[in-house]
GUROTI-662505 format. One record per atom (N, C-alpha, C): x negated, y, z; chain. Coordinates in pm, 1 decimal, decimal comma. Layout:
<recs>
X / Y / Z / A
...
</recs>
This chain:
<recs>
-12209,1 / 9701,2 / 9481,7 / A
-12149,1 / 9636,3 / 9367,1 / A
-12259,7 / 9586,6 / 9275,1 / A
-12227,6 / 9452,8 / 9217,5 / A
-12315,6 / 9402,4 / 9084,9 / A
-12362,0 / 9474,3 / 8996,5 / A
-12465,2 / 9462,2 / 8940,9 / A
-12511,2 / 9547,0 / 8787,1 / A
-12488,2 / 9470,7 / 8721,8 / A
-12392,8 / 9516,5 / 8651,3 / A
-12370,4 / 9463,6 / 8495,0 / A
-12506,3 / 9443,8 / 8425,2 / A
-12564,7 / 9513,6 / 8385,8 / A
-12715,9 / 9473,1 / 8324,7 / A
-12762,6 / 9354,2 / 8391,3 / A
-12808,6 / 9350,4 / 8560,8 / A
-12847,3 / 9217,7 / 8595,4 / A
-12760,7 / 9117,6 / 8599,8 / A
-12661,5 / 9104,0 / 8584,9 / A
-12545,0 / 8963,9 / 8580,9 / A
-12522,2 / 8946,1 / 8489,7 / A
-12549,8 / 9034,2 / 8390,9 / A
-12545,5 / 8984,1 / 8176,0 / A
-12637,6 / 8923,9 / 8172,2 / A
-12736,9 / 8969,1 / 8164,8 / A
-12864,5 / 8898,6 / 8185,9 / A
-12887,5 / 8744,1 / 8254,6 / A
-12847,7 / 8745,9 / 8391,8 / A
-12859,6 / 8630,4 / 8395,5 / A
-12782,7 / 8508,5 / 8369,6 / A
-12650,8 / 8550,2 / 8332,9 / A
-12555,0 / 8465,8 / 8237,1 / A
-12627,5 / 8463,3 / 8085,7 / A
-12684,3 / 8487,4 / 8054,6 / A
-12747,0 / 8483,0 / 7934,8 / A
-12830,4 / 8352,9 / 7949,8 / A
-12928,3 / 8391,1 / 8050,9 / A
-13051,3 / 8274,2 / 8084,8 / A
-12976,7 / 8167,7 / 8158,0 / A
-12868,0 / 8153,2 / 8207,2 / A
-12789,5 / 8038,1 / 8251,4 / A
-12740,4 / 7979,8 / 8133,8 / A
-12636,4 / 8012,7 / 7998,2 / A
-12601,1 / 8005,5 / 7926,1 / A
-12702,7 / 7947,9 / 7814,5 / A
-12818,7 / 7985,1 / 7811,1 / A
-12914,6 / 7978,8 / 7759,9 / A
-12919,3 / 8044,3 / 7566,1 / A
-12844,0 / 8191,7 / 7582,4 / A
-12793,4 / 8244,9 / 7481,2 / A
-12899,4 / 8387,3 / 7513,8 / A
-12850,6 / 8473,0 / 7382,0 / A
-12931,4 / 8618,8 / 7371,9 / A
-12847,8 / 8657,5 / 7462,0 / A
-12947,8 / 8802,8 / 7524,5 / A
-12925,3 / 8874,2 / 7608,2 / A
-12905,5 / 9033,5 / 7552,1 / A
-12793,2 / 9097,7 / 7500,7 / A
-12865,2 / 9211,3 / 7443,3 / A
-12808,5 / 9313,3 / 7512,6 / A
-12891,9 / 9399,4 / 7605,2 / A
-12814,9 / 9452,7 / 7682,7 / A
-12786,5 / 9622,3 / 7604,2 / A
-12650,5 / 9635,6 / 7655,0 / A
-12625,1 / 9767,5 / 7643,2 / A
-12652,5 / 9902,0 / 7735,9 / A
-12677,9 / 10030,7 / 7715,0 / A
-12769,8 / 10142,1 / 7764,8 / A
-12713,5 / 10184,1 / 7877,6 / A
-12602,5 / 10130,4 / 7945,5 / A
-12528,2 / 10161,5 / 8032,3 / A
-12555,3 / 10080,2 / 8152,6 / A
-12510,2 / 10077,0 / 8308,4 / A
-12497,6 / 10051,3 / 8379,0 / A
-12391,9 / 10003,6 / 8448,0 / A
-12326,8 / 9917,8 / 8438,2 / A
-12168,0 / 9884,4 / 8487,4 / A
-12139,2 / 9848,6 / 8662,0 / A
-12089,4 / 9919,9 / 8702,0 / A
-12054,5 / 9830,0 / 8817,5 / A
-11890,7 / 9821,8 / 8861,2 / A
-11810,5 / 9754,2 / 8809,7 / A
-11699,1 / 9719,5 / 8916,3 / A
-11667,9 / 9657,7 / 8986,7 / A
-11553,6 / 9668,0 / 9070,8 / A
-11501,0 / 9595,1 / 9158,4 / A
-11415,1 / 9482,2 / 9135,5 / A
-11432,9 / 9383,1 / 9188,1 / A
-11506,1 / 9324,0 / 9296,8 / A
-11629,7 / 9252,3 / 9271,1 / A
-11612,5 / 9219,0 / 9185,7 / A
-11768,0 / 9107,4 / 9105,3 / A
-11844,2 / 9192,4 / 9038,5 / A
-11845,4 / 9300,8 / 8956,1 / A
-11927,8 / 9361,7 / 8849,0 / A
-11899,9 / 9306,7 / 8751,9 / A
-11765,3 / 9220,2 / 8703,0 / A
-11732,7 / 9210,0 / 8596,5 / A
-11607,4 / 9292,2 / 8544,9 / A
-11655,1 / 9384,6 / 8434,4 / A
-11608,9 / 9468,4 / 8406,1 / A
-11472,6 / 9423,3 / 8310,5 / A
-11504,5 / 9275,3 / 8284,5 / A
-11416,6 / 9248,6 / 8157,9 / A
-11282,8 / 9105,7 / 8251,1 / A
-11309,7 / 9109,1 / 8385,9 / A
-11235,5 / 9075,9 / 8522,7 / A
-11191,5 / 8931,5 / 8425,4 / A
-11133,1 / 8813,3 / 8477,5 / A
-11114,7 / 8684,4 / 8461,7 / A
-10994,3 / 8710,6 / 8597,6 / A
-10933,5 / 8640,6 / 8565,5 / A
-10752,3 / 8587,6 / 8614,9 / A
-10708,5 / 8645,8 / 8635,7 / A
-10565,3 / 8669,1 / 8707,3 / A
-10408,4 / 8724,1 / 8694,2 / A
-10408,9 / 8834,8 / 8829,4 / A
-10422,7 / 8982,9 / 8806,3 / A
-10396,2 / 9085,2 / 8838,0 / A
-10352,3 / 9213,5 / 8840,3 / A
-10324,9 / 9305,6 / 8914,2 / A
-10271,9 / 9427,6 / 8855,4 / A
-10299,1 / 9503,9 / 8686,7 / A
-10291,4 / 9531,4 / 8637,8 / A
-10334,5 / 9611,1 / 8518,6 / A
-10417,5 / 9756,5 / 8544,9 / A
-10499,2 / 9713,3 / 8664,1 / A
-10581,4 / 9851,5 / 8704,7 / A
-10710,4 / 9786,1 / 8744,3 / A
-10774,8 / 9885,0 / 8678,6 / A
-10942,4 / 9887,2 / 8695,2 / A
-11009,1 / 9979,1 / 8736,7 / A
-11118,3 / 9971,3 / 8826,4 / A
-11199,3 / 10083,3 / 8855,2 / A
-11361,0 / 10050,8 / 8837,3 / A
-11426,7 / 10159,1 / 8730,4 / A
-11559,9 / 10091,1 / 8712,6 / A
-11632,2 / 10174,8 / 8706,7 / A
-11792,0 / 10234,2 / 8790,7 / A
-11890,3 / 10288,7 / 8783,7 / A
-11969,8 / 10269,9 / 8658,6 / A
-12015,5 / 10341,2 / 8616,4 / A
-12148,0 / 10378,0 / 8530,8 / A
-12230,1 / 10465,7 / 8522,5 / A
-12319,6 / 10430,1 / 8423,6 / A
-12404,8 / 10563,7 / 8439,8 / A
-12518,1 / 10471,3 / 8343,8 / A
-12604,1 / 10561,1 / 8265,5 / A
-12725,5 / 10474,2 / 8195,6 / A
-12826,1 / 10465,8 / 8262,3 / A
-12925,2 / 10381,9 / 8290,6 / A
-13037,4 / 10346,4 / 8369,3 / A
-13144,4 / 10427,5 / 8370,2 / A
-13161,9 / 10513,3 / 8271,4 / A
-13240,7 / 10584,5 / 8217,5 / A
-13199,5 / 10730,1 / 8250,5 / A
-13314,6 / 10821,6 / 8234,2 / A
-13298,9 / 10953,8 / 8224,3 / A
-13238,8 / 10964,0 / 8086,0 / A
-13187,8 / 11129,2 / 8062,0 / A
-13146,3 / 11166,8 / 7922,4 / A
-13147,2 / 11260,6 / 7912,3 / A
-13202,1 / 11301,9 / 7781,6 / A
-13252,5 / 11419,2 / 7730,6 / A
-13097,8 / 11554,7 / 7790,7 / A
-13154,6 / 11672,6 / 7791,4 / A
-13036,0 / 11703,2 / 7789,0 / A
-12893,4 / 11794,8 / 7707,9 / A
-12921,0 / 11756,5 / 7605,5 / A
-12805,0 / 11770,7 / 7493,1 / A
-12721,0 / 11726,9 / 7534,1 / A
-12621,5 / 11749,8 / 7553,5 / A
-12483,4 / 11746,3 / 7591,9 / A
-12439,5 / 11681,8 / 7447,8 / A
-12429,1 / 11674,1 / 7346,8 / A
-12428,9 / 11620,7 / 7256,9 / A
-12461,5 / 11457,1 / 7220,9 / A
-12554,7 / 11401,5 / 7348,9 / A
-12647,5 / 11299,6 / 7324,5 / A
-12559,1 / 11233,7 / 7429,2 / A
-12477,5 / 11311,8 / 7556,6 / A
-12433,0 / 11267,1 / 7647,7 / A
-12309,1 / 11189,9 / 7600,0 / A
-12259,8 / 11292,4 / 7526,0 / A
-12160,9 / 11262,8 / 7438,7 / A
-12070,4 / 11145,8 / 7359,3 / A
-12204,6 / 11143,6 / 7235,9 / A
-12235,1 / 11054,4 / 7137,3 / A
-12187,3 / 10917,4 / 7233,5 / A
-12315,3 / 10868,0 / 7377,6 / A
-12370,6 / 10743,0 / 7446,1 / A
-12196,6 / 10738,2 / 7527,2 / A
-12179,2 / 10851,8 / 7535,1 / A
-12001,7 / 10806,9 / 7637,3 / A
-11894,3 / 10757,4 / 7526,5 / A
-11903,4 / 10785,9 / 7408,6 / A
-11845,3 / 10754,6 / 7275,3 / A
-11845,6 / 10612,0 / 7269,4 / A
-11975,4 / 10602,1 / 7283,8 / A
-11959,7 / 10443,0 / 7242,5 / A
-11996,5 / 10310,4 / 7314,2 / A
-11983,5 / 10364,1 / 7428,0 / A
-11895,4 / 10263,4 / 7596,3 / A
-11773,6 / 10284,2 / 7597,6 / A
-11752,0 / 10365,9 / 7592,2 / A
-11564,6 / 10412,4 / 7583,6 / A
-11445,3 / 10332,8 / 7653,5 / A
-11481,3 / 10218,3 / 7531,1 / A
-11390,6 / 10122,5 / 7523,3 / A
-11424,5 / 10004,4 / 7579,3 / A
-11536,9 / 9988,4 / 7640,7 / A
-11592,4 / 9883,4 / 7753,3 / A
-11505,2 / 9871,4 / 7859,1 / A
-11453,1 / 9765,5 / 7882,9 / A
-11294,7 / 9715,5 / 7970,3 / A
-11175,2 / 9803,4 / 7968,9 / A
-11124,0 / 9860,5 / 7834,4 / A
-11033,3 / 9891,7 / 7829,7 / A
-10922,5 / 9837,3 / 7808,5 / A
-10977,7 / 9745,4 / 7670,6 / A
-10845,9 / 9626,6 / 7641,9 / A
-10851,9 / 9529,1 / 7720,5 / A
-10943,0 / 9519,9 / 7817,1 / A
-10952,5 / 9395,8 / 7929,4 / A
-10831,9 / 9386,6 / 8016,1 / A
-10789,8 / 9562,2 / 8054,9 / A
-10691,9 / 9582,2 / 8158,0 / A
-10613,2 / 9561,2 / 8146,1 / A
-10557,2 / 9539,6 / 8030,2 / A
-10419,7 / 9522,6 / 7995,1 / A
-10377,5 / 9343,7 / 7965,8 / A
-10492,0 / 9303,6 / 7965,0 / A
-10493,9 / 9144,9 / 7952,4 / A
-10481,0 / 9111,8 / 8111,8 / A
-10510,7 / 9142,5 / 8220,6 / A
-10499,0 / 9093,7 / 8350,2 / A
-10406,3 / 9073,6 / 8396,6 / A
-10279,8 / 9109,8 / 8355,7 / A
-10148,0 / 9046,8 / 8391,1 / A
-10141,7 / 8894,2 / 8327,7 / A
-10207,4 / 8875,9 / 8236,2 / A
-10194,7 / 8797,2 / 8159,6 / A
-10270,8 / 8632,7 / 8178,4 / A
-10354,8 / 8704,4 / 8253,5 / A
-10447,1 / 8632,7 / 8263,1 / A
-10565,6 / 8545,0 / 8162,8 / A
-10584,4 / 8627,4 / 8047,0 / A
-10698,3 / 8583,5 / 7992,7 / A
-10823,4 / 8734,6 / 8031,0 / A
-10921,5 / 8669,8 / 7942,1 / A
-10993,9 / 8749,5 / 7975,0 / A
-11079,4 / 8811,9 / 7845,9 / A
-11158,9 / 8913,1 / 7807,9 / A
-11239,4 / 8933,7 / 7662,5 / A
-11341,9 / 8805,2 / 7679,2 / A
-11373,1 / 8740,4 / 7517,2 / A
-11420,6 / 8659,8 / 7497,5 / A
-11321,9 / 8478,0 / 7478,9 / A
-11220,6 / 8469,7 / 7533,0 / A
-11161,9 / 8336,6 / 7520,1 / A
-11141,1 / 8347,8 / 7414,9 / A
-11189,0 / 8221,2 / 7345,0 / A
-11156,4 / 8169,0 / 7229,0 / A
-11035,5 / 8213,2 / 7168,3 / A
-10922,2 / 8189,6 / 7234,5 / A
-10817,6 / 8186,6 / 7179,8 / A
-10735,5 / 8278,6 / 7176,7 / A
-10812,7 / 8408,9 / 7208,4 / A
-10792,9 / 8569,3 / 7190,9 / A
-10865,1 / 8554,1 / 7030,8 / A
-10770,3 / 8700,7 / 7025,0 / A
-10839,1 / 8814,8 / 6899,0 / A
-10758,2 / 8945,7 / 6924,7 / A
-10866,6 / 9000,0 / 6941,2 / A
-10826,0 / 9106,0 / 6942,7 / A
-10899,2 / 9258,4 / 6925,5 / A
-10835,6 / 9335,8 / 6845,0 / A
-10897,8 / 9442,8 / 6793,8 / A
-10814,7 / 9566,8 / 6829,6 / A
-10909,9 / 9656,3 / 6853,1 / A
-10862,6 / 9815,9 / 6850,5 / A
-10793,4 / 9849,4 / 6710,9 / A
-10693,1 / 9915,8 / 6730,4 / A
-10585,5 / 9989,1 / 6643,2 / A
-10610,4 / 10133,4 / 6642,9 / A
-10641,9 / 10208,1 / 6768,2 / A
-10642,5 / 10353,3 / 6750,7 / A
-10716,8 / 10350,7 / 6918,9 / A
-10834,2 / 10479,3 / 6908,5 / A
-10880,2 / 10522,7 / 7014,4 / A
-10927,2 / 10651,2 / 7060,8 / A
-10878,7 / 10728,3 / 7137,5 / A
-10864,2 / 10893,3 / 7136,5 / A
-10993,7 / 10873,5 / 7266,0 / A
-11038,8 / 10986,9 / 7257,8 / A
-11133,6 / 11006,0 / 7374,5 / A
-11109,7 / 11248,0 / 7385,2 / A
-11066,4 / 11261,6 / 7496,1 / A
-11059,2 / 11454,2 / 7506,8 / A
-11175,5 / 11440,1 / 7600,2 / A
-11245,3 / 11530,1 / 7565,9 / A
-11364,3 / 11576,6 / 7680,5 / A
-11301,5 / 11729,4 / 7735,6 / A
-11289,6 / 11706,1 / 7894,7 / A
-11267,3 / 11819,3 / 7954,2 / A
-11355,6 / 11869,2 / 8035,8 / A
-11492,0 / 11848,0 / 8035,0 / A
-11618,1 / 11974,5 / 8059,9 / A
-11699,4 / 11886,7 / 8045,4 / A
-11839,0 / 11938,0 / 8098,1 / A
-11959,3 / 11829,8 / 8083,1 / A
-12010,6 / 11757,6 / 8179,7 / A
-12049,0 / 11636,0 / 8135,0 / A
-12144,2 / 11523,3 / 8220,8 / A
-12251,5 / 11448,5 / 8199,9 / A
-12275,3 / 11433,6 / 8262,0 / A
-12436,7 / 11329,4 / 8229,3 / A
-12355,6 / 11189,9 / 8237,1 / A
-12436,8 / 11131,8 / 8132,5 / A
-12422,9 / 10955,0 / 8156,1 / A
-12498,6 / 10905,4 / 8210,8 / A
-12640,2 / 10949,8 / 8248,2 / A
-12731,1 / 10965,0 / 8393,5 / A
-12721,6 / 10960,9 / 8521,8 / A
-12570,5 / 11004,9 / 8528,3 / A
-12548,6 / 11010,9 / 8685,9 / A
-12409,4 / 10925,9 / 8691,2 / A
-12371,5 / 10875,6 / 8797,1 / A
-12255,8 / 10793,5 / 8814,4 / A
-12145,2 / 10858,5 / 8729,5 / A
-12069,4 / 10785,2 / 8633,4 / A
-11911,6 / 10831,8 / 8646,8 / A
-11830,2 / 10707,1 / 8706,8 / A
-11692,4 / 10740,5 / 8698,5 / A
-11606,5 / 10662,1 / 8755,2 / A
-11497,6 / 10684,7 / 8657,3 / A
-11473,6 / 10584,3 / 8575,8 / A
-11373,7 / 10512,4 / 8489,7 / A
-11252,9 / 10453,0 / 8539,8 / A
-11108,3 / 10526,4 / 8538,3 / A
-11035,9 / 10482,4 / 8627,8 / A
-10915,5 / 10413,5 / 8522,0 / A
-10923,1 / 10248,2 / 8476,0 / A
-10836,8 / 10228,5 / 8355,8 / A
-10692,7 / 10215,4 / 8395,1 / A
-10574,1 / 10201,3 / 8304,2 / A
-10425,0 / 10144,0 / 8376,9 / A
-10371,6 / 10084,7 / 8238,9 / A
-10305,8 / 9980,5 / 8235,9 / A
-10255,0 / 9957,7 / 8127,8 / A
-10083,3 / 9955,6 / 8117,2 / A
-10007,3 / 10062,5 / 8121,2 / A
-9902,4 / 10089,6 / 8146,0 / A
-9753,0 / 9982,7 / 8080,9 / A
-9856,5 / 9882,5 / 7945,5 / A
-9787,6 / 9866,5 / 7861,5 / A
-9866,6 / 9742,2 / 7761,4 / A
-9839,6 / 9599,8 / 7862,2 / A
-9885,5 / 9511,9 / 7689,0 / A
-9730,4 / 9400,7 / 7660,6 / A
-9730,7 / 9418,8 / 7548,3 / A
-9604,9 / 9384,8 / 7494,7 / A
-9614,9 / 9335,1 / 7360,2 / A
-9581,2 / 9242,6 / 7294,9 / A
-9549,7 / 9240,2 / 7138,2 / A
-9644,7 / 9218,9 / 7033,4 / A
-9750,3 / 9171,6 / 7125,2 / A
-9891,4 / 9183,6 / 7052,6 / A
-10005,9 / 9278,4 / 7062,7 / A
-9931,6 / 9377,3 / 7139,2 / A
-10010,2 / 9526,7 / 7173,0 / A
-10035,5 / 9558,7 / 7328,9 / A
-10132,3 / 9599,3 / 7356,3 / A
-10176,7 / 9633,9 / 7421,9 / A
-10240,5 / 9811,9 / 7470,0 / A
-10164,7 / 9867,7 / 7528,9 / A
-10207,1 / 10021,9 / 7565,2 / A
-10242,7 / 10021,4 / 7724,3 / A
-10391,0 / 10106,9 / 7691,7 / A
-10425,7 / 10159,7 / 7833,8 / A
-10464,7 / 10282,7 / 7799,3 / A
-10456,2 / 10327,2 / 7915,1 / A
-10520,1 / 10489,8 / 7951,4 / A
-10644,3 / 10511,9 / 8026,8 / A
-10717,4 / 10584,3 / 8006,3 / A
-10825,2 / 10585,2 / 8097,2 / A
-10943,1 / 10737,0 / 8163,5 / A
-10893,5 / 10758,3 / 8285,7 / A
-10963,9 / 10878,2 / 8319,9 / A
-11116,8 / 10864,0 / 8366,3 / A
-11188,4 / 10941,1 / 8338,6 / A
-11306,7 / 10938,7 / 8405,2 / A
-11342,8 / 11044,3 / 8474,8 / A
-11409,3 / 10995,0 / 8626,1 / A
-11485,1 / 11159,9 / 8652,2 / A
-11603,8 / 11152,4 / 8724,6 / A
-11675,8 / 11240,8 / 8739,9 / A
-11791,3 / 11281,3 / 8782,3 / A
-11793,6 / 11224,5 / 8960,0 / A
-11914,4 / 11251,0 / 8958,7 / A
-11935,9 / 11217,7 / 9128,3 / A
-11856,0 / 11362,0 / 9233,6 / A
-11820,5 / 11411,7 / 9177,9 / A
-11781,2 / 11543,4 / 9296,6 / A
-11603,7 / 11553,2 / 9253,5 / A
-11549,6 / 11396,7 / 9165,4 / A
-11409,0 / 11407,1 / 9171,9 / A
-11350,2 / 11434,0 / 9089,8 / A
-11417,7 / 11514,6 / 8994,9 / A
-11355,6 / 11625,6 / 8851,5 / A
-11361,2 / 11511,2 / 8782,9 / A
-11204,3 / 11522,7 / 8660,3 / A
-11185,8 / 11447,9 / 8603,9 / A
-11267,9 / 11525,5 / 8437,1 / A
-11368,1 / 11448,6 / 8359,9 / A
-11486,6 / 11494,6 / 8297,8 / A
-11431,0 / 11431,9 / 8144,9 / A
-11313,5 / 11350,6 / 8141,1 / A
-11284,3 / 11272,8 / 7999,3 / A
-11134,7 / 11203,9 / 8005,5 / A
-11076,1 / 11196,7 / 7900,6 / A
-10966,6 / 11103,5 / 7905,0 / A
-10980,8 / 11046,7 / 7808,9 / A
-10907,7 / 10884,6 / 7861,2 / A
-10933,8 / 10801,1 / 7707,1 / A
-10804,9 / 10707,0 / 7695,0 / A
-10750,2 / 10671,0 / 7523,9 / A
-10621,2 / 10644,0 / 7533,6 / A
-10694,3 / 10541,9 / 7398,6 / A
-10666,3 / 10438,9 / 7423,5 / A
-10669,5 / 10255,1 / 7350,3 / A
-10518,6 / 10209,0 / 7321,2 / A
-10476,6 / 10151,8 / 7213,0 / A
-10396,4 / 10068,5 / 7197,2 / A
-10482,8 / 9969,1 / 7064,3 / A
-10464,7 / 9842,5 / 7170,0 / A
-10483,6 / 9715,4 / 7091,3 / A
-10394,2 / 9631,0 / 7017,7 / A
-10461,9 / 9537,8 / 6965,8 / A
-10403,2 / 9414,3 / 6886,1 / A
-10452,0 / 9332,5 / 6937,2 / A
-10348,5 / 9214,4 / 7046,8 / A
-10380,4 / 9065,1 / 7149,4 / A
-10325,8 / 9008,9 / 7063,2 / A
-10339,9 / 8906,2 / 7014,7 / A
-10283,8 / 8802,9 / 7003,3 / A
-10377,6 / 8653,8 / 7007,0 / A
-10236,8 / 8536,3 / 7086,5 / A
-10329,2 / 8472,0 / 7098,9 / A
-10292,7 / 8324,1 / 7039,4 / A
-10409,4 / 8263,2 / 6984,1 / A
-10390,8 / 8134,4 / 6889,1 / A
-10350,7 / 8027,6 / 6987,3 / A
-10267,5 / 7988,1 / 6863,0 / A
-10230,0 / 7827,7 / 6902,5 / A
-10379,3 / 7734,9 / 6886,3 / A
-10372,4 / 7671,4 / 7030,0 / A
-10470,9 / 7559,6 / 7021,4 / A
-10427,0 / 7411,7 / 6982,5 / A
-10523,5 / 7352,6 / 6882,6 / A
-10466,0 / 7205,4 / 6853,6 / A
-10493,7 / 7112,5 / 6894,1 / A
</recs>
């Protein structure tokens, strides 16, 4: 699968825009685009892990899983839909975002982010999202409901 780091990157230098990459490692299926383009199930499956070693505070592991979290969460729920994060003629913002940690993990080593979006309707958008470790254990749960809405173009 694609690295997100190397395919940001070079959409950047194609684009001929900044590149600022984030500490993570993305890979999904099928392209390595995590934030997926046209009309499909409302399910995602996406590898990560940070490129880097990390100290090991569990605390630090923590914090860095905190704030990927929400990296293709509200995406999933747009794929029925068929837009994608970034079109213009989206906006859309987080309303509420829960994250339970049920034991410990490194963001060092692969996880697997398993999203579903059970529910976009009315302007809103809810997904759910499990993660787990390389040996299967589910290591986090995460629960998003957004605000889609999308502009009239003139």
């Amino acid at each position: 699968m694609p690295s997100s780091l190397e395919s940001w990157k070079q959409r950047g230098e194609a684009q001929g825009t900044a590149y600022y990459p984030v500490p993570i490692d993305f890979r999904g299926y099928p392209d390595g685009d995590i934030f997926n383009a046209g009309v499909s199930v409302p399910h995602k499956r996406v590898w990560m892990r940070a490129p880097r070693k990390i100290d090991d505070d569990y605390r630090i592991h923590q914090a860095l899983f905190a704030y990927v979290s929400d990296y293709g969460l509200l995406s999933t729920c747009l794929q029925p839909h068929g837009y994608k994060v970034g079109d213009p003629r989206l906006q859309l913002a987080s309303l509420d975002h829960s994250i339970w940690f049920h034991r410990p993990f490194r963001m060092d080593d692969w996880l697997l982010f398993v999203m579903d979006s059970p529910n976009a309707s009315g302007g809103r958008g809810l997904t759910l999202g499990h993660v787990y470790n390389r040996l299967g254990e589910m290591v986090a749960t995460m629960a998003q409901e957004g605000m889609i809405r999308v502009r009239e173009t003139r």
